[in-house]
N, C-alpha and C positions, 0 to 999 in steps of 0.2 A: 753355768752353761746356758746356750743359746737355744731351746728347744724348742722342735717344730707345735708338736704337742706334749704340752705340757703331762710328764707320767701321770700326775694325781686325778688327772681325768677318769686314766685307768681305774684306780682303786674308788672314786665317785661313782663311777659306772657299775662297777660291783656292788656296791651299797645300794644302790638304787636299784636294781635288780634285784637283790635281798630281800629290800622293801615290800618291794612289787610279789612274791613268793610272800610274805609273810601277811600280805593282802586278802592272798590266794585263801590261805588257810582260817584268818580270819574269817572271813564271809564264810565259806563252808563249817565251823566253829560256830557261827553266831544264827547262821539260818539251819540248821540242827537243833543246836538250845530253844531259837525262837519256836519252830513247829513244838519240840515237845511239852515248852513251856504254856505253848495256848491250847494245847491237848490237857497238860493238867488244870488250868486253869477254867476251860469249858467243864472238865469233869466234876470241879468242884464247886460250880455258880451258882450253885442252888445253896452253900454255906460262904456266903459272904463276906460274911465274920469273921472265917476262918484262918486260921494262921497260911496255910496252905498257898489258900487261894488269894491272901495280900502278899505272900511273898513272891507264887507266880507272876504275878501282875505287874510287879514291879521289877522284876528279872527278868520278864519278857519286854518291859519296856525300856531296857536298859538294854536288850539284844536287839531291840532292833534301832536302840540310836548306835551302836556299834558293827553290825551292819550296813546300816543308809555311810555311817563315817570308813570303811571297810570297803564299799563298794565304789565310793569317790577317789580315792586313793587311786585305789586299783587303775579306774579309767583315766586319773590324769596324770601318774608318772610314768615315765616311759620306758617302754623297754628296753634292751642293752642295744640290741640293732639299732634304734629310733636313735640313742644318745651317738652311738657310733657313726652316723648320717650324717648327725646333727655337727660333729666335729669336720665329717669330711667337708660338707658346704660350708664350713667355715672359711675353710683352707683351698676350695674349689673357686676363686676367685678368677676372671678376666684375666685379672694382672700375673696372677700366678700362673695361667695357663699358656702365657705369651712368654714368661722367664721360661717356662720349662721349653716351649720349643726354642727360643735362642740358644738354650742350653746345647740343645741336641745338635742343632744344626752349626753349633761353635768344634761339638763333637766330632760329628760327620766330618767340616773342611779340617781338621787336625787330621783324621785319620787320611783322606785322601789325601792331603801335602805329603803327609809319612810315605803313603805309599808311590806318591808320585817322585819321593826325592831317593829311597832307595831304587828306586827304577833308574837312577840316571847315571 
């Protein structure tokens, strides 16, 4: 088949809006962990050594490269509107917009011939 737009867009666009919601949840997931983790990690600075406060350290630096990568996401894929736009100006072309009125007004002189030749 000859399609204007292609379906799979459809089901891209949903993906990518998933994405985008799984972004969401990240970042609020990863800047949670992060605060608590630099909460336990201040409380324990004073034992260094401590099993504790090497695990925090490194769990908090691992949430916030998961956030910074959470957060970029987020801003650069776009929303399902955006993708939906993004199709229409594909299709919103000069050339496209001159077929569609020849269209119409091939329409129009059909319907007035029609009407002007049962009139006769």
């Amino acid at each position: 088949m000859n399609y204007i737009i292609n379906p799979m867009w459809f089901y891209w666009i949903n993906v990518v809006d998933t994405l985008r919601c799984i972004a969401i949840i990240a970042i609020i997931i990863s800047a949670i962990a992060t605060l608590v983790l630099a909460l336990i990690a201040l409380v324990n600075s004073d034992w260094k050594d401590d099993d504790v406060y090497q695990f925090a350290v490194k769990a908090f630096k691992r949430m916030i490269i998961l956030l910074i990568i959470s957060s970029v996401a987020f801003a650069f894929l776009p929303s399902k509107a955006t993708l939906i736009e993004i199709q229409i100006a594909r299709y919103a072309t000069q050339e496209n917009a001159e077929l569609t009125i020849d269209v119409i007004k091939s329409a129009v002189d059909y319907i007035v011939q029609t009407i002007q030749g049962v009139g006769k």
